[in-house]
LOZA-534715 format. One line per 10 residues: number of its first residue (from 1); for each residue x, y, z of C-alpha. Coordinates in steps of 0.02 Angstrom, whole numbers, plus 32768, in hexadecimal, padded with zeros to 4 digits. Layout:
<nodes>
NUM	X/Y/Z | ...
</nodes>
This chain:
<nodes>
1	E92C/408D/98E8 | E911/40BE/983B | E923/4173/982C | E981/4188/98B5 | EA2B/41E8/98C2 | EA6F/4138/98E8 | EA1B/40C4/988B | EAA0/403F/983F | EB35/409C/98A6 | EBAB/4038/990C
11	EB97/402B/99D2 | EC4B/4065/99C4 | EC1D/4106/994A | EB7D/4113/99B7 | EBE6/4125/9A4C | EC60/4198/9A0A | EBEC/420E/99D9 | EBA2/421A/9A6F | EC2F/422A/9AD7 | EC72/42CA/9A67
21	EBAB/4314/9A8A | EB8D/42EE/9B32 | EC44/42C6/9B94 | EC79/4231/9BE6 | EBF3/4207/9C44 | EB1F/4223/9C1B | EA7F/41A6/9C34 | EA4A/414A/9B90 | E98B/413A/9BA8 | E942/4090/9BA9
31	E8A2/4064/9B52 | E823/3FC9/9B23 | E844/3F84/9BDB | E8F3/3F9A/9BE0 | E956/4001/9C79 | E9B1/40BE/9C66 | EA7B/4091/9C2B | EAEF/4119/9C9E | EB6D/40F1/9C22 | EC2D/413D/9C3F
41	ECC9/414E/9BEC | ED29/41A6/9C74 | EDAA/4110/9CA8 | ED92/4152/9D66 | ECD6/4121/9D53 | ED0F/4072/9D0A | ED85/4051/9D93 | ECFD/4085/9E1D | EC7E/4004/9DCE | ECF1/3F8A/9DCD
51	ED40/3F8E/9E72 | EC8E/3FAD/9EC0 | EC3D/3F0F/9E54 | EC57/3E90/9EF6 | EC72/3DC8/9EF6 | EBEF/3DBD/9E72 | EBE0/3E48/9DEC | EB3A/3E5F/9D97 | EB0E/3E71/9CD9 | EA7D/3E78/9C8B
61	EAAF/3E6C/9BD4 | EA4D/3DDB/9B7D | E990/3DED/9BBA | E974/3D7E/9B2D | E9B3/3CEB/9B48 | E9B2/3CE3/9BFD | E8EC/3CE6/9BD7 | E904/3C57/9B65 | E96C/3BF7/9BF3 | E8FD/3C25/9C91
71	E83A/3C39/9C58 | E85A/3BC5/9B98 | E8B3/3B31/9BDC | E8D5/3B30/9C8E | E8CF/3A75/9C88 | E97E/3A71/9C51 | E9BA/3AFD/9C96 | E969/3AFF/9D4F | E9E3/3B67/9DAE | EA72/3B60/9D37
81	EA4F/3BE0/9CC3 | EB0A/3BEF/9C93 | EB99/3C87/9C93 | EB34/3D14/9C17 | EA8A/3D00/9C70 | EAB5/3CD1/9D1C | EAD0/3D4C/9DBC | EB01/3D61/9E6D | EB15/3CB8/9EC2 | EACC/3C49/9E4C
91	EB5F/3CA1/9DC3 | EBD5/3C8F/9E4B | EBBC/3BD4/9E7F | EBC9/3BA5/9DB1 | EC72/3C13/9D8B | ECC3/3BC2/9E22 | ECAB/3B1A/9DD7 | ECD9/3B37/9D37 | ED60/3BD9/9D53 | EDED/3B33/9D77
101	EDC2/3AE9/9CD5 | EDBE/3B86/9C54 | EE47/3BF3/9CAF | EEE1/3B84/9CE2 | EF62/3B86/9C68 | EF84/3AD4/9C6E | EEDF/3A9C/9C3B | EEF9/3ADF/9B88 | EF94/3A9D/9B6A | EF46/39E0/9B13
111	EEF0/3A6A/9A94 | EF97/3AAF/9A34 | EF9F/3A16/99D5 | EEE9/39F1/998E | EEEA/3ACC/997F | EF7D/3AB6/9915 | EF3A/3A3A/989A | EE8B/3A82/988F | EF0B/3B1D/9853 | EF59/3AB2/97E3
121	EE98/3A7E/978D | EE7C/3B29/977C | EF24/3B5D/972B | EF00/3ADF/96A9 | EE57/3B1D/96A6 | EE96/3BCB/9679 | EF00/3B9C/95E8 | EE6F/3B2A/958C | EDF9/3BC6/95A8 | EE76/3C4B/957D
131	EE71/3C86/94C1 | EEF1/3C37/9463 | EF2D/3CDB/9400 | EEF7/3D55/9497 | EF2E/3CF7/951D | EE88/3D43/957F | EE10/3CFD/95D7 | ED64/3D00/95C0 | ECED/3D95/95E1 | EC93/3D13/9676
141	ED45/3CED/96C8 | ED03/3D2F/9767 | EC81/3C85/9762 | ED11/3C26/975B | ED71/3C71/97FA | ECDC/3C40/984E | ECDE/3B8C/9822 | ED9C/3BAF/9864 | ED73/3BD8/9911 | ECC3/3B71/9915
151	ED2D/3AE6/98EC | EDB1/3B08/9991 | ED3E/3B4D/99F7 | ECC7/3ABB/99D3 | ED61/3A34/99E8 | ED61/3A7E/9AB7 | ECAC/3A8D/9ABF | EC80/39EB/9A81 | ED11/397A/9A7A | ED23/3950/99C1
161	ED3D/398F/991F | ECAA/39D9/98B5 | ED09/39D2/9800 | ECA7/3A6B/97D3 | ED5F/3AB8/979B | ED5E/3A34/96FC | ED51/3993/9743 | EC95/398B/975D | EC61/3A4D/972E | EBA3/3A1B/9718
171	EB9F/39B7/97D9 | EAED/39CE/97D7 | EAD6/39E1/98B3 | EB74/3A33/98AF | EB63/3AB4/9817 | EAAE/3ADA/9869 | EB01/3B00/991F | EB8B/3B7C/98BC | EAFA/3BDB/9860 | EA94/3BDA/98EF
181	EB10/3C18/996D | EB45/3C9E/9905 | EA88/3CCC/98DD | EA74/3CD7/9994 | EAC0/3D83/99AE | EA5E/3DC4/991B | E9B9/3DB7/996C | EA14/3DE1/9A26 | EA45/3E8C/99D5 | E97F/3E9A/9989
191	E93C/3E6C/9A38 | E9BE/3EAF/9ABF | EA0D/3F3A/9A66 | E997/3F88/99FB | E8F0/3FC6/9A33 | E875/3F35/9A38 | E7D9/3F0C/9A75 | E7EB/3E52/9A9C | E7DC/3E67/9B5B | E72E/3E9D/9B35
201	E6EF/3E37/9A9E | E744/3DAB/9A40 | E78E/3DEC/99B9 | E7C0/3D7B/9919 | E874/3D99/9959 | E860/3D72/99F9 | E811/3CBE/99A8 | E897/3CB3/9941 | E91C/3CBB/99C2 | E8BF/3C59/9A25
211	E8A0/3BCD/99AC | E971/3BE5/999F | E998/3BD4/9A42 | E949/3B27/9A47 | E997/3AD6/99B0 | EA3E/3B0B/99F9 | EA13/3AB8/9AA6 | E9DC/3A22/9A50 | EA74/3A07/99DD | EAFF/3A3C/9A5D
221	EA94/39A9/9ACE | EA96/3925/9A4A | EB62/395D/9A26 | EB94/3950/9AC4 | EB34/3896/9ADF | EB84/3855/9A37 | EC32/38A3/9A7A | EC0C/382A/9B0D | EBE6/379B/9AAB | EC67/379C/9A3C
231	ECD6/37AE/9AD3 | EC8D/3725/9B32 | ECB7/36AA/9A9E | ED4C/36CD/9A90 | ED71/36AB/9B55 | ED2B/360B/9B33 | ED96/35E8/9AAC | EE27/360B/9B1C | EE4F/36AC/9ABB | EEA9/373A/9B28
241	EE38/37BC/9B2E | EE6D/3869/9B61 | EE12/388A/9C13 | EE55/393B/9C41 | EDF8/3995/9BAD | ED84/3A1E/9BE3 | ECF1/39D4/9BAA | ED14/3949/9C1B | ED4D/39AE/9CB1 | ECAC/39F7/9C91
251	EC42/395D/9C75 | EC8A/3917/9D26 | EC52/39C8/9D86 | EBB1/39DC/9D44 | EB63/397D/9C9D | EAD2/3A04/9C96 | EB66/3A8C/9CAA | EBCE/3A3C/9C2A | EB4F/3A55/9BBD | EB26/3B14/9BCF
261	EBE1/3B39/9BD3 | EC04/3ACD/9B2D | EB79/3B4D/9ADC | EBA6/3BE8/9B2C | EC54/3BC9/9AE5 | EC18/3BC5/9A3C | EBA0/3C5C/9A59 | EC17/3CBB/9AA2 | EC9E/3C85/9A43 | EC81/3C81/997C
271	EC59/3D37/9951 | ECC7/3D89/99C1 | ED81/3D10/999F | ED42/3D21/98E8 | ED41/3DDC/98D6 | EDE8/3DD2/9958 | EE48/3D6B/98D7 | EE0A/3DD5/983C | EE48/3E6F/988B | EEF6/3E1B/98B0
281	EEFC/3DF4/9800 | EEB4/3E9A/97C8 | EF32/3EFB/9838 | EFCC/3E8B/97FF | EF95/3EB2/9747 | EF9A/3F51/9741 | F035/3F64/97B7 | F0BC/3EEA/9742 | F144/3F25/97C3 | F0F4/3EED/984F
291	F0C6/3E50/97EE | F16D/3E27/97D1 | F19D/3E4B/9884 | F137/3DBB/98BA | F15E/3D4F/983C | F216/3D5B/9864 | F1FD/3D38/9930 | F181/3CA9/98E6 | F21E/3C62/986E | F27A/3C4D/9927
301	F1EE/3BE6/9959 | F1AD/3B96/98DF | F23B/3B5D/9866 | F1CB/3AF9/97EC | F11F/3B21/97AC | F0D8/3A91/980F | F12D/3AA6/98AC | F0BB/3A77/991B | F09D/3AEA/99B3 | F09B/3ABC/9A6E
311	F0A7/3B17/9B10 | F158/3B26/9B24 | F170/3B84/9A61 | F0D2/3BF8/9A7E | F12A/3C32/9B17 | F19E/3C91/9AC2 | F137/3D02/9A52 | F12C/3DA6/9A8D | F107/3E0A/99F3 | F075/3D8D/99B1
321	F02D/3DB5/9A5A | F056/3E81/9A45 | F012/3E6B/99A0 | EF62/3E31/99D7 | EF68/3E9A/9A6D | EF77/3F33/99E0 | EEDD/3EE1/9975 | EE71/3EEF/9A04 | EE91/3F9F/9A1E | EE86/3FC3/996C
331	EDE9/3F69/9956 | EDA0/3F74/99FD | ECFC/3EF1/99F6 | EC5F/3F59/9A34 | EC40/3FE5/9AC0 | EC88/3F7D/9B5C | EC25/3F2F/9BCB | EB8B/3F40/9C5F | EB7F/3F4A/9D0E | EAF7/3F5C/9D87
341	EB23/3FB5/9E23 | EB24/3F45/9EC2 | EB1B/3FEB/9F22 | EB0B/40A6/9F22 | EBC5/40EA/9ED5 | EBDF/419E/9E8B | EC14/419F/9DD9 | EC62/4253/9D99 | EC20/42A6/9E18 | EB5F/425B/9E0E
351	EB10/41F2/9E82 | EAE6/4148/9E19 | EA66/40FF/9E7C | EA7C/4037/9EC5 | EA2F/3FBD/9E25 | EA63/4027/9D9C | EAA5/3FF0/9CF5 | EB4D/403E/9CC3 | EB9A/401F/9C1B | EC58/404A/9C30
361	EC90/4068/9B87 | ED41/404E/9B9C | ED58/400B/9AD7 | ED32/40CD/9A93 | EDCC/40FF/9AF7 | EE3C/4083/9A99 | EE3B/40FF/99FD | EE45/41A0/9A50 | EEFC/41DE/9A49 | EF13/4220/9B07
371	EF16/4168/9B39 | EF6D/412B/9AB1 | EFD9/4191/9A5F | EFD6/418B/999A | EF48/412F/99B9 | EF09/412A/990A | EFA3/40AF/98E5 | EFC5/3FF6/98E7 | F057/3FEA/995A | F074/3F49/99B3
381	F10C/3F8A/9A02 | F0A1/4005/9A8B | F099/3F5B/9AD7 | F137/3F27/9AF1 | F1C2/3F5D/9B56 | F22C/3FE1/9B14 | F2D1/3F8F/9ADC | F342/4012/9B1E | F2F1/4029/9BD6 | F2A3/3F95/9BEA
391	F20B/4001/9C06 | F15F/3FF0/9BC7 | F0EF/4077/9BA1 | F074/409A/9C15 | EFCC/406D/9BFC | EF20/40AF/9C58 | EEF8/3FF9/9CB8 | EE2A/402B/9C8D | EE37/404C/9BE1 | EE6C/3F96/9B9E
401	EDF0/3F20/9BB8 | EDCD/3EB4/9B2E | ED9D/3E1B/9BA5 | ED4E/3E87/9C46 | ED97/3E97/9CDE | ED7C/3E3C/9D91 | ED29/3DA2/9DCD | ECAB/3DAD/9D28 | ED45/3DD4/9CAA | ED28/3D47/9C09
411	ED3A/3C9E/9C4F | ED76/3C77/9B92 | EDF3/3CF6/9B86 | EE93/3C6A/9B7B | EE43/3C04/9B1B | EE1C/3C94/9AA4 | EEDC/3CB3/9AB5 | EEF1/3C0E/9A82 | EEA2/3C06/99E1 | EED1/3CAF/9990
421	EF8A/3C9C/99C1 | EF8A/3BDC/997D | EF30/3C32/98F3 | EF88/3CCC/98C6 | F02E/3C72/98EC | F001/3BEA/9854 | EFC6/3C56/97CE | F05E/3CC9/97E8 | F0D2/3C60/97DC | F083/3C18/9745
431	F04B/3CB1/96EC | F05E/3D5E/96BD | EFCC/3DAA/96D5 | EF7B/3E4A/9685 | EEE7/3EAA/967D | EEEC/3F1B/95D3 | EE32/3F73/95E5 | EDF0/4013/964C | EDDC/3FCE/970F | EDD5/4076/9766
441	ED1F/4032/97B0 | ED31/3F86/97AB | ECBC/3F5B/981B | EC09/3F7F/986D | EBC7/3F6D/9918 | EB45/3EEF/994F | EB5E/3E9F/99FC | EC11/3E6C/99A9 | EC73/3EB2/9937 | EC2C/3E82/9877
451	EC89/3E92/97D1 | EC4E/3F25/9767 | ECAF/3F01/96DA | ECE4/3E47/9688 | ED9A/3E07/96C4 | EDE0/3DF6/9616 | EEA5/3DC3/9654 | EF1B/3D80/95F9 | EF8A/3CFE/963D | F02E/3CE9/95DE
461	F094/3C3A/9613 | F12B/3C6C/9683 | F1B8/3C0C/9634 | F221/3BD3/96B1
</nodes>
């Protein structure tokens, strides 16, 4: 709150700080309605919670808008309150359905393609934004790697292409959903973070995301039937029509499912592959060596700016996927995550009683230089096996995990894979990229990661 020793700090500083005053594992009281944290950083703990969560792991992280979904509209959500508000067997019953859909391999592969030449949009994108003498961006580039991933993350979750890159920036439905979805963790991190009294009395807030909430149902609705249209006519016109996307997969499990999924992509999605792909970039600038490491396994690959990219090149790519492995750990996104406790377990030594919430802050351990050693430097290479033995260097299993762990890991996670290596692999190969300004804090802490600083890069043309 204002005043406070923390007021405007990261989670990530937050946590730190307490860590260094009270150890690895103390309660953080809850207030205005909201439960005790036990919150740990001891990777023992993390490992306990985990292997004690059961078939259907609890967490209680978005009070907010599972409100909106079960007492708001229940009409359209009945039972099917989807992946971040749903638990125990109703959770369990939806993740089954869709868990063949988001986390087979296979179904991606149709998405290298259209990923590709939304990559191509934004490339050109870059160079009629860039200064012409500078070669930098603009001080609101970080608005525009949103529209990057909106636009992918929108082509799965609703089947067609938004234009919001250059095409058709002002899309009025779809411009509102991107400004809307990314507002939406704003207010969560007023209402579910922060103190806040909205369990108790309405606060204009608690309106606000409520009134939010709505629009977003009500466009991702009207999206998805126009999506349908549009494909209908096109049957009819004897066009082929691609069948095995996942909005369709989706659409033929559950239409009301396909629905909440196509949203919780996008809310899920934006913020977090955003501030993912700035910190690739951010990394790779100021580490030119390991820049042109990449770029020279991406040459192999990718022998022509425009090559396009498919599921037999991306195979080969193991430093692009060391290198975003590395950004994660440099610029881990939040605390970790929440569990409740199914049942009685014993955490350091204290008895954590069955219903608790634990936050296992597992993302404070990815700077702290007994797990990682030199762990104040970007080295992609920690990742990789050691040339000479063949070896890699060992890494503490319950200290990296940027997409959870168990049956309730991110049901998005290879799709997120998807995008930033299509992504990162594209601008590379295109561009030089630097970063000539201060970025020893460039970022702040809400529920995601958020830029503290503008992304001013400068993208020089790679000539060959």
């Amino acid at each position: 709150m204002p005043g406070g020793e923390f007021y405007d700090a990261s989670i990530f500083d937050y946590a730190a700080a307490m860590r260094n005053r009270y150890g690895d594992i103390f309660i953080m009281p809850g207030m205005f309605g909201r439960k005790d944290w036990v919150t740990t950083f001891s990777t023992k703990d993390i490992e306990t919670v985990f292997r004690s969560e059961g078939t259907w792991p609890e967490r209680d992280f978005f009070p907010s808008i599972t409100y909106f979904r079960t007492h708001k509209r229940p009409d359209v959500y009945g039972e099917s309150v989807g992946l971040i508000s749903a638990q125990a067997e109703s959770w369990g019953k939806m993740r089954s359905a869709v868990n063949p859909i988001f986390m087979q391999p296979k179904g991606l592969k149709t998405y290298y393609e259209p990923l590709s030449n939304i990559n191509n949009e934004f490339i050109e994108r870059i160079k009629e934004i860039r200064d012409a003498r500078t070669l930098e961006v603009p001080d609101d580039f970080m608005e525009e790697i949103s529209r990057l991933v909106f636009e992918s993350l929108g082509l799965v979750a609703f089947d067609r292409p938004m234009g919001l890159i250059s095409r058709n920036r002002d899309n009025p439905d779809a411009l509102t959903l991107f400004q809307n979805t990314k507002q939406t963790f704003r207010y969560t991190f007023e209402l579910d973070i922060k103190p806040s009294m909205w369990k108790y009395i309405s606060t204009p807030t608690f309106r606000k995301m409520m009134r939010l909430l709505d629009d977003i149902l009500m466009l991702s609705q009207k999206m998805i039937k126009d999506t349908e249209d549009s494909l209908e006519k096109r049957r009819q016109a004897g066009e082929e029509v691609n069948g095995n996307s996942m909005l369709q997969r989706m659409l033929k499990v559950d239409p009301k499912l396909a629905v909440i999924m196509s949203m919780d992509v996008l809310l899920a999605g934006v913020d977090a592959t955003s501030n993912l792909l700035s910190a690739v970039l951010l990394c790779l600038a100021k580490n030119p060596e390991k820049q042109a490491k990449l770029r020279e396994e991406l040459m192999k690959i990718m022998p022509t700016k425009d090559t396009l990219l498919n599921d037999e090149t991306m195979k080969d790519m193991p430093y692009l996927r060391a290198v975003i492995k590395e950004a994660l750990r440099y610029y881990p996104n939040g605390l970790g995550t929440l569990r409740t406790c199914p049942a009685d377990i014993t955490l350091s030594g204290y008895h954590v009683p069955k219903g608790s919430h634990v936050a296992l802050g597992f993302n404070v351990l990815l700077r702290d230089n007994e797990y990682y050693p030199q762990a104040d430097k970007f080295l992609p290479e920690r990742w990789l096996r050691d040339p000479q033995t063949g070896k890699k260097t060992p890494i503490s299993a319950f200290s990296y995990l940027p997409f959870g762990f168990g049956p309730r890991m991110c049901i998005g996670r290879r799709l997120v894979d998807l995008e930033i290596e299509t992504s990162v692999a594209k601008l590379i190969r295109n561009f030089q990229v630097e970063f000539n300004y201060d970025a020893s804090r460039p970022y702040k802490t809400f529920v995601f990661m958020e830029p503290a600083i503008p992304f001013r890069f400068k993208f020089t043309d790679i000539d060959q």
